[in-house]
MMTF fields as JSON, N, C-alpha, C and O atoms, coordinates in Angstrom:
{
  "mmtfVersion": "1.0.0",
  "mmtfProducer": "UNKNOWN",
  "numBonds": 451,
  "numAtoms": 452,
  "numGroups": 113,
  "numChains": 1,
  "numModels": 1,
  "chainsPerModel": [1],
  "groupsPerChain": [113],
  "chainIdList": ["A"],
  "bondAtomList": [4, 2, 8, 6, 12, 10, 16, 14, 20, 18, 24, 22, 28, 26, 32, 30, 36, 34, 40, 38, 44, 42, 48, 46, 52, 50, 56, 54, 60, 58, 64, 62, 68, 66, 72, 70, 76, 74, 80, 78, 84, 82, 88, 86, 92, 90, 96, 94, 100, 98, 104, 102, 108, 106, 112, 110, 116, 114, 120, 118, 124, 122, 128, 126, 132, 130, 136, 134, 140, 138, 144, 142, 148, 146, 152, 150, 156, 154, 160, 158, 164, 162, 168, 166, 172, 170, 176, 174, 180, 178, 184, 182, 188, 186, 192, 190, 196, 194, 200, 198, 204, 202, 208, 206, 212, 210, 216, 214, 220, 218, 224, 222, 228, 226, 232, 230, 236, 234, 240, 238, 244, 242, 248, 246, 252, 250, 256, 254, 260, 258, 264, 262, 268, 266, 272, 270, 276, 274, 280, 278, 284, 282, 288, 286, 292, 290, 296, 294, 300, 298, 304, 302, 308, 306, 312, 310, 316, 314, 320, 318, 324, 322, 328, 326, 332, 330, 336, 334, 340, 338, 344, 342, 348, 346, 352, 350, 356, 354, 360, 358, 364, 362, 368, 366, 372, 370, 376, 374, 380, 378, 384, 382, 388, 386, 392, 390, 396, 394, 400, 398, 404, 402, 408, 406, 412, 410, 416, 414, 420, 418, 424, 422, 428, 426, 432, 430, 436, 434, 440, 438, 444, 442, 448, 446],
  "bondOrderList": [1, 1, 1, 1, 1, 1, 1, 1, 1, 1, 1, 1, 1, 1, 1, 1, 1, 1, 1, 1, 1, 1, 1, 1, 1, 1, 1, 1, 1, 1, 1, 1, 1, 1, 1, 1, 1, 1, 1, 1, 1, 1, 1, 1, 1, 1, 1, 1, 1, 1, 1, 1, 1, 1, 1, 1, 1, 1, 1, 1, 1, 1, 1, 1, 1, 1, 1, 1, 1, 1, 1, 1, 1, 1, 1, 1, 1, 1, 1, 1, 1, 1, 1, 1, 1, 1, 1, 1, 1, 1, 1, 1, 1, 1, 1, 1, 1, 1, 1, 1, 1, 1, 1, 1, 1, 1, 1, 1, 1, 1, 1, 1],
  "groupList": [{"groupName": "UNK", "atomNameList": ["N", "CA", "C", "O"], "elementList": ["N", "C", "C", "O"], "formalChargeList": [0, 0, 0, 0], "bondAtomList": [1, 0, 2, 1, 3, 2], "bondOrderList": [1, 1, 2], "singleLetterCode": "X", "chemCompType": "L-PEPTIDE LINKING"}],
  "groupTypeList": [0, 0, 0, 0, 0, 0, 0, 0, 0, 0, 0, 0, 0, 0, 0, 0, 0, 0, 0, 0, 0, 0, 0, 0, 0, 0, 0, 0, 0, 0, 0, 0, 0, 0, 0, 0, 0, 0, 0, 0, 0, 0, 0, 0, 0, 0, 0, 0, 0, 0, 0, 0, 0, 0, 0, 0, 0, 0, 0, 0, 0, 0, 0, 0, 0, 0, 0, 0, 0, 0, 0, 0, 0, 0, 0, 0, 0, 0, 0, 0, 0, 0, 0, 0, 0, 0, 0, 0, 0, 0, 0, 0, 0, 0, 0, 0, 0, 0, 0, 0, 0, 0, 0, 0, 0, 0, 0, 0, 0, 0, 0, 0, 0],
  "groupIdList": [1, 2, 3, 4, 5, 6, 7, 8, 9, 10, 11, 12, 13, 14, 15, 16, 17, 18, 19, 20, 21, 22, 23, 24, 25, 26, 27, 28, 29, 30, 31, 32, 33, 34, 35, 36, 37, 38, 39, 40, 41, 42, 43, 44, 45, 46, 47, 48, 49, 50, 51, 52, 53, 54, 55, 56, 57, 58, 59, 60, 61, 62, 63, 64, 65, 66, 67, 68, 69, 70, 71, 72, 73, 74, 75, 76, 77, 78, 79, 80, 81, 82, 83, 84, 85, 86, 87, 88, 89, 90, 91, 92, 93, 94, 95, 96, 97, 98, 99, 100, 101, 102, 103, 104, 105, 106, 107, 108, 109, 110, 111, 112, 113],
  "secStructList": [7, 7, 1, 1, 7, 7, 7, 6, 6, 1, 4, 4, 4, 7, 7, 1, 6, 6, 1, 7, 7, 7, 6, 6, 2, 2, 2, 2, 2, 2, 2, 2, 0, 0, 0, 0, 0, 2, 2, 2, 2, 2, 2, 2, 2, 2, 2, 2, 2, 2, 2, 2, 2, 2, 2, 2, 2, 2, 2, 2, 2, 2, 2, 2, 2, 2, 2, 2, 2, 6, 2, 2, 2, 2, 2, 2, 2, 2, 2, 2, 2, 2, 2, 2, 2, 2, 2, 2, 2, 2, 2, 2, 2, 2, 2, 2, 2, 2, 2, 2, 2, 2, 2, 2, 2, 2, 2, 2, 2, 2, 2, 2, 7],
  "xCoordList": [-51.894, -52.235, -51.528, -51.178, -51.345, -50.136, -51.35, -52.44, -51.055, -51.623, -52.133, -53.072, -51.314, -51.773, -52.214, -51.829, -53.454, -53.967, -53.851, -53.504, -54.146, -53.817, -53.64, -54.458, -52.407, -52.478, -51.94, -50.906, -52.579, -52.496, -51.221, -51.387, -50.498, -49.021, -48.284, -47.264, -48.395, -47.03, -46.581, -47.48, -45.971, -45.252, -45.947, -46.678, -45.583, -46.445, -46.977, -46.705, -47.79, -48.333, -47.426, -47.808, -45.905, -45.428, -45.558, -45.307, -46.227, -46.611, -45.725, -45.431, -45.256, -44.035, -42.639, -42.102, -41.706, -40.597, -39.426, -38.224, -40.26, -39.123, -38.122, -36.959, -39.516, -38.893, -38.243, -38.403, -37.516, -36.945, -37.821, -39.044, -37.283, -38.017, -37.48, -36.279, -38.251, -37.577, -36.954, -37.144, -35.965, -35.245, -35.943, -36.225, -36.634, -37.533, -38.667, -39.061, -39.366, -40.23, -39.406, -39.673, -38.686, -38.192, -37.581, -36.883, -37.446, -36.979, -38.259, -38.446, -39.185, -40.288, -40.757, -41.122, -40.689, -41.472, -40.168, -40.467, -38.817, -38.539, -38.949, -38.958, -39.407, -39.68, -41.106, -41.464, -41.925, -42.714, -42.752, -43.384, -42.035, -41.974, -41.228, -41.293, -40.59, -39.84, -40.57, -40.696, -41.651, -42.942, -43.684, -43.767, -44.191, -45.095, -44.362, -44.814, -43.021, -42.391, -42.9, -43.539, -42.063, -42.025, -43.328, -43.255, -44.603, -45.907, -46.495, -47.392, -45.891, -46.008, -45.769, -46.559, -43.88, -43.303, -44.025, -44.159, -44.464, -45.369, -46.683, -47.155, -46.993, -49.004, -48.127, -48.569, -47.042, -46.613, -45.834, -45.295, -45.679, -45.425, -46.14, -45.958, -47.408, -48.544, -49.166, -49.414, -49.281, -49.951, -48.977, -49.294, -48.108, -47.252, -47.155, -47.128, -47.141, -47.763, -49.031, -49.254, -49.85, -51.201, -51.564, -52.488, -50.372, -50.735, -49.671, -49.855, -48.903, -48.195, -48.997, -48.824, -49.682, -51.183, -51.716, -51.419, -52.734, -53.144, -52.185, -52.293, -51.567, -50.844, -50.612, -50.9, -50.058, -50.365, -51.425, -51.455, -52.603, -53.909, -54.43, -55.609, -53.772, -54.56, -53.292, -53.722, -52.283, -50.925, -51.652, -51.608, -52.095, -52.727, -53.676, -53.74, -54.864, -55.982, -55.798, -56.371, -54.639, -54.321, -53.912, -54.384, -52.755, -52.131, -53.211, -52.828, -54.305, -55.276, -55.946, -56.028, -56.33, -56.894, -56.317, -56.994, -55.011, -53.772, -53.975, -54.148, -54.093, -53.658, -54.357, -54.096, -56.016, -57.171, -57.276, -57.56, -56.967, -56.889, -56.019, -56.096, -55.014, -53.558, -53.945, -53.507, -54.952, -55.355, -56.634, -56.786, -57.355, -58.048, -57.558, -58.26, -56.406, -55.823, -55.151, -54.798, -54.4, -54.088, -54.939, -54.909, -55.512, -56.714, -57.087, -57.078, -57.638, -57.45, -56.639, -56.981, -55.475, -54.888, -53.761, -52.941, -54.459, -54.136, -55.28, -55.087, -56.396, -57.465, -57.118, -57.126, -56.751, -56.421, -55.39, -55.593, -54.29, -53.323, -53.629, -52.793, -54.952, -54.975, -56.022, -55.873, -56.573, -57.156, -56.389, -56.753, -55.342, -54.393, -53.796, -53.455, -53.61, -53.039, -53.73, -53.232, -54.916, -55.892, -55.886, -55.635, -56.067, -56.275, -55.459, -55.785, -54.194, -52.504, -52.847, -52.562, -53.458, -53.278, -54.779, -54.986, -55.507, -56.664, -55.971, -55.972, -55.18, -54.781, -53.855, -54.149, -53.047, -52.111, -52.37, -51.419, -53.771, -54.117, -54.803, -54.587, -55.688, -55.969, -54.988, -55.045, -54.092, -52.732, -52.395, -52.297, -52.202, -52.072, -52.874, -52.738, -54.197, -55.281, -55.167, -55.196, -55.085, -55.107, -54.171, -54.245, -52.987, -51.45, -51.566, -51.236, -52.118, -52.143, -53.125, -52.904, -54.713, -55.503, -54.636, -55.024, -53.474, -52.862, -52.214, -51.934, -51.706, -50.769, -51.086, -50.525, -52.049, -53.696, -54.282, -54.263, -55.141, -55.842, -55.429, -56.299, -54.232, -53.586, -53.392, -53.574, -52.737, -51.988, -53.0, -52.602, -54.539, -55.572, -55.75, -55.217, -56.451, -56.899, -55.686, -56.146, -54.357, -53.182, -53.339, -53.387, -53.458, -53.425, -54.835, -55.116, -55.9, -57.384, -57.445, -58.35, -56.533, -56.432, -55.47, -55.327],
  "yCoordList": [-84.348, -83.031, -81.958, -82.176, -80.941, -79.557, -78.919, -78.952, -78.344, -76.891, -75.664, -74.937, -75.594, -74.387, -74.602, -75.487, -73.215, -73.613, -73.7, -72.667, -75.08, -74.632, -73.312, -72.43, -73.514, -72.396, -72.815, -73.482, -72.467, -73.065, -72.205, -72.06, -71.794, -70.681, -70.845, -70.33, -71.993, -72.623, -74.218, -75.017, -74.6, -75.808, -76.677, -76.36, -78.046, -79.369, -78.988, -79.915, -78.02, -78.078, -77.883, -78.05, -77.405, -77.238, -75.156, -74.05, -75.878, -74.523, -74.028, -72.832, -74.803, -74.459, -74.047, -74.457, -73.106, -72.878, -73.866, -73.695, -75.191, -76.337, -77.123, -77.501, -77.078, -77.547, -76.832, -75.615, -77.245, -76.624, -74.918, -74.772, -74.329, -73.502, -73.029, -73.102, -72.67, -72.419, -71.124, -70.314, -70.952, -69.396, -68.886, -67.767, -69.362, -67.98, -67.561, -66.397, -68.621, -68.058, -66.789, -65.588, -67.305, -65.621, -64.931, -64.129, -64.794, -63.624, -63.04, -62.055, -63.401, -63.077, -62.255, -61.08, -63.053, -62.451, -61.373, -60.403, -61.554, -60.02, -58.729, -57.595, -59.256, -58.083, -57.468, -56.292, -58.773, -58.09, -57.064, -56.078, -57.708, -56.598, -54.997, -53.848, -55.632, -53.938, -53.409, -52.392, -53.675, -52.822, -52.829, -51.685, -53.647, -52.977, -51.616, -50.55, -52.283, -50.987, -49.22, -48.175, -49.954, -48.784, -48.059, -46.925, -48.9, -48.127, -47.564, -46.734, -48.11, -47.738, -46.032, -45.172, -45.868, -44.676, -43.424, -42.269, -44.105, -43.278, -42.515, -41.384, -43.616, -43.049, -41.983, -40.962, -42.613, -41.566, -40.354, -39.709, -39.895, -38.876, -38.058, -36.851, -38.789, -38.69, -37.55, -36.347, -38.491, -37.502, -36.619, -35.539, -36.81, -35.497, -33.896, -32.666, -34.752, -33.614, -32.911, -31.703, -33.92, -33.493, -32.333, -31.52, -32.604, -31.925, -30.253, -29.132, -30.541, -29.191, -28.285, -27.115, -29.092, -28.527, -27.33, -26.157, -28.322, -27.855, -26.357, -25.255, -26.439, -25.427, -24.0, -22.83, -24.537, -24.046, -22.934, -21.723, -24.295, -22.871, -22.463, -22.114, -22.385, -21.449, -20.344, -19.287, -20.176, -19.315, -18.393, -17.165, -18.833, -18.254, -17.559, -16.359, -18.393, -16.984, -16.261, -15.181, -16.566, -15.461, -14.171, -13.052, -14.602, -13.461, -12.648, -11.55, -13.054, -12.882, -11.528, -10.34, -12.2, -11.369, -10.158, -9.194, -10.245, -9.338, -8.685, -7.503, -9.02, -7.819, -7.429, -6.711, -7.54, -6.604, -5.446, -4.25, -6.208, -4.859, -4.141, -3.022, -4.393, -3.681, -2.037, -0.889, -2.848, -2.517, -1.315, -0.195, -2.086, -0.343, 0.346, 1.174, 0.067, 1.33, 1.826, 2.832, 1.562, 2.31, 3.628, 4.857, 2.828, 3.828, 4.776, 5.891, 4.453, 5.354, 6.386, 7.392, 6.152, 6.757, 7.915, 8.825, 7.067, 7.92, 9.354, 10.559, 8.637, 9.858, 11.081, 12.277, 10.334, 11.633, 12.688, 13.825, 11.793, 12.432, 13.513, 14.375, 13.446, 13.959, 15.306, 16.528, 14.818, 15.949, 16.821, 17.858, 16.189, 17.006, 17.962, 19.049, 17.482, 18.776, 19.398, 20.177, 19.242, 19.939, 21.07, 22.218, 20.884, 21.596, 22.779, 23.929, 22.119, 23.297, 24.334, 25.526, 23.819, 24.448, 25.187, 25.827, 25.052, 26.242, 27.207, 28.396, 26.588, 28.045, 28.598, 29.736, 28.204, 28.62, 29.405, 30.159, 29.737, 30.326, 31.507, 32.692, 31.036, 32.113, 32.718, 33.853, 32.593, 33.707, 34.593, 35.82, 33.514, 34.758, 35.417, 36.476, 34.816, 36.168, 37.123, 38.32, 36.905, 38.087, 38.937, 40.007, 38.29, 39.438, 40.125, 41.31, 39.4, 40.275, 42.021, 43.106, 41.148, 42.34, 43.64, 44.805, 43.253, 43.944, 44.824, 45.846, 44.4, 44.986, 46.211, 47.276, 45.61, 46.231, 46.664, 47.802, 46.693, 47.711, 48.815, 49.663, 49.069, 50.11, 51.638, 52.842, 50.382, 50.737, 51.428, 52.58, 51.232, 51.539, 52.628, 53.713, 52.467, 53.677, 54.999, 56.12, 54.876, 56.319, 56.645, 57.859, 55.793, 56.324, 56.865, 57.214, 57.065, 57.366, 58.711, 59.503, 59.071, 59.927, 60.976, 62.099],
  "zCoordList": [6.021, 5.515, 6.328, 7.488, 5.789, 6.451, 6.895, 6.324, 7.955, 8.557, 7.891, 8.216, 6.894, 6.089, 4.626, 3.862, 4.294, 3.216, 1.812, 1.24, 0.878, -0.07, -1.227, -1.489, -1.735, -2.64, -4.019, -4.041, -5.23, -6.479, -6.804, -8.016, -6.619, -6.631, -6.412, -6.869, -5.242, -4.605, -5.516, -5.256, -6.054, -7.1, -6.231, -5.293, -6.721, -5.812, -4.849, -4.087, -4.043, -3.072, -1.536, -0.378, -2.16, -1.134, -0.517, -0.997, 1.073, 1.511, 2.352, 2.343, 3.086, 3.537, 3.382, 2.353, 4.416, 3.881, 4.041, 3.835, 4.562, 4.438, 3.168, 3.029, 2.313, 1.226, 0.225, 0.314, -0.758, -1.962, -2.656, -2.63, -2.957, -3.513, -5.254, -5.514, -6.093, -7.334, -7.226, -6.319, -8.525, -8.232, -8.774, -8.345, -10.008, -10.608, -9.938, -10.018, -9.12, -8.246, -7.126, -7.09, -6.549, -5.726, -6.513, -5.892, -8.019, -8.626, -8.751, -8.036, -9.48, -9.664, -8.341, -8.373, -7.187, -5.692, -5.251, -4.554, -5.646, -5.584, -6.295, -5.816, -7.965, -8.316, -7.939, -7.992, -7.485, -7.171, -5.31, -4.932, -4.834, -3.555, -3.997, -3.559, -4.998, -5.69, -5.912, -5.229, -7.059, -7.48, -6.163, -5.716, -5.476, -4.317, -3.374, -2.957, -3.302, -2.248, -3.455, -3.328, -4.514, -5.041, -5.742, -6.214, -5.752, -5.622, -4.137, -3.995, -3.295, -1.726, -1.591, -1.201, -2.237, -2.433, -3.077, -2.671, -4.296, -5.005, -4.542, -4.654, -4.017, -3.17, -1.631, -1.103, -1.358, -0.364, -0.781, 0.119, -2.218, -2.965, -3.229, -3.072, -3.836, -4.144, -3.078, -3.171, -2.088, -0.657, -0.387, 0.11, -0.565, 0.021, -1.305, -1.274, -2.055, -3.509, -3.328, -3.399, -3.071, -2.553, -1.404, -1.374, -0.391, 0.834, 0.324, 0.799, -0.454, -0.59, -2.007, -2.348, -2.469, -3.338, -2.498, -2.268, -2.134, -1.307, -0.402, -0.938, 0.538, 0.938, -0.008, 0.243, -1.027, -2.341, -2.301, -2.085, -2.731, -3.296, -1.981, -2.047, -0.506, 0.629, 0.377, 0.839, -0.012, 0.686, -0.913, -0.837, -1.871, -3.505, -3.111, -3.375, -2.191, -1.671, -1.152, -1.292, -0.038, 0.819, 0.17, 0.37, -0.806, -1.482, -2.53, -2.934, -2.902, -3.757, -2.897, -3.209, -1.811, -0.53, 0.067, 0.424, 0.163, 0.502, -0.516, -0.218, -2.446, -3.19, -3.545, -4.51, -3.071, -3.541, -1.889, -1.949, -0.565, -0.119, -0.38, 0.127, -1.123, -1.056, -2.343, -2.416, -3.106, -3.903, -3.78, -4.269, -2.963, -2.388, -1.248, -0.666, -0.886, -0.151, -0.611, 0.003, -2.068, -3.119, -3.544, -3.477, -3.9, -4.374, -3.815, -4.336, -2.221, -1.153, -1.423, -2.044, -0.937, -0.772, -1.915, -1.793, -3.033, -4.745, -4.554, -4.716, -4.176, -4.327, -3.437, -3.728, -2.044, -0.735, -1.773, -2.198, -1.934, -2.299, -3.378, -3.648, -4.043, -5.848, -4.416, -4.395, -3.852, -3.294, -2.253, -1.698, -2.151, -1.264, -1.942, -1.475, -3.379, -4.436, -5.151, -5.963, -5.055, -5.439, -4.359, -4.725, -3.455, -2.081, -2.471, -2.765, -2.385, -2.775, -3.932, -3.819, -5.017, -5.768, -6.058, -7.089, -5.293, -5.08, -4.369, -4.685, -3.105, -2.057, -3.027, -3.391, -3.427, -4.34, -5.146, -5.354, -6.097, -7.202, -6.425, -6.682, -5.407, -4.338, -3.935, -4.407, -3.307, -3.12, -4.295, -4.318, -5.488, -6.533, -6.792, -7.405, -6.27, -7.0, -5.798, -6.084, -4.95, -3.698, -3.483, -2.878, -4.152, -4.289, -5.21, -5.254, -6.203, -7.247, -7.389, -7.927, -6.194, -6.055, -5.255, -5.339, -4.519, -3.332, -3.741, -3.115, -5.459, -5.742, -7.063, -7.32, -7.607, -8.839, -8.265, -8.734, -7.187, -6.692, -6.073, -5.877, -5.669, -5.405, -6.23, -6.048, -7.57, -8.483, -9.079, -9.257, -9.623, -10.43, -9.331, -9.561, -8.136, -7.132, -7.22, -7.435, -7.076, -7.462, -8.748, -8.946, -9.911, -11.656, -11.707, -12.853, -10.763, -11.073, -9.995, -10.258, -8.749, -8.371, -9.068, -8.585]
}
C-alpha cells in the first residue's frame, strides 16, 4: 500500500508522480489552474474596485459638505452685499434730498423776500 491517500480522480489508483500520467488529465488540470488564477485576479479586482468605491463615496461627501458651506457663505455674503447697496443708495438719495433743500430753500426764502 502507498503512503498517500486514496483519491477516486487519480486513473488506477496511481497517486503518485512516478507513474504515467494522461494528457487530458493535465489539460484539463491546466485549465483548471487558468480559471482558478484567473478567478483569483478577479476577487483581487473586485477588492480593489471595492476599495476605490468606497474612496469614491467619502471624496462625494466631502464635496457635498464643501458645497453646502460654500453655499451659505454665498448667501452670506449676497445679503451683506444687497445691504451694502442699500446702504449707498439711502446716503445717496439723502444727499440729493439735502442738496436739493440747499439749493430750494434759498431760492423760495429770496422769491418770498
Amino acid at each position: 500500500m502507498s503512503s498517500e491517500p486514496y483519491d477516486p480522480y487519480i486513473p488506477n489508483g496511481q497517486g503518485s508522480q512516478d507513474g504515467p500520467r494522461d494528457p487530458r488529465t493535465d489539460a484539463i488540470q491546466k485549465d483548471i489552474n487558468k480559471t482558478v488564477d484567473k478567478m483569483r485576479e478577479n476577487i483581487d479586482n473586485l477588492a480593489r474596485r471595492e476599495h476605490n468605491l468606497d474612496q469614491l463615496q467619502q471624496k462625494t461627501g466631502d464635496l457635498a459638505d464643501t458645497a453646502g458651506n460654500f453655499r451659505r457663505s454665498a448667501n452670506k455674503v449676497r445679503k451683506k452685499m444687497w445691504w451694502n447697496e442699500m446702504k449707498m443708495r439711502i446716503w445717496l438719495a439723502i444727499g440729493i434730498v439735502v442738496l436739493l433743500a440747499i439749493i430750494i430753500i434759498p431760492a423760495v426764502v429770496a422769491t418770498r423776500q
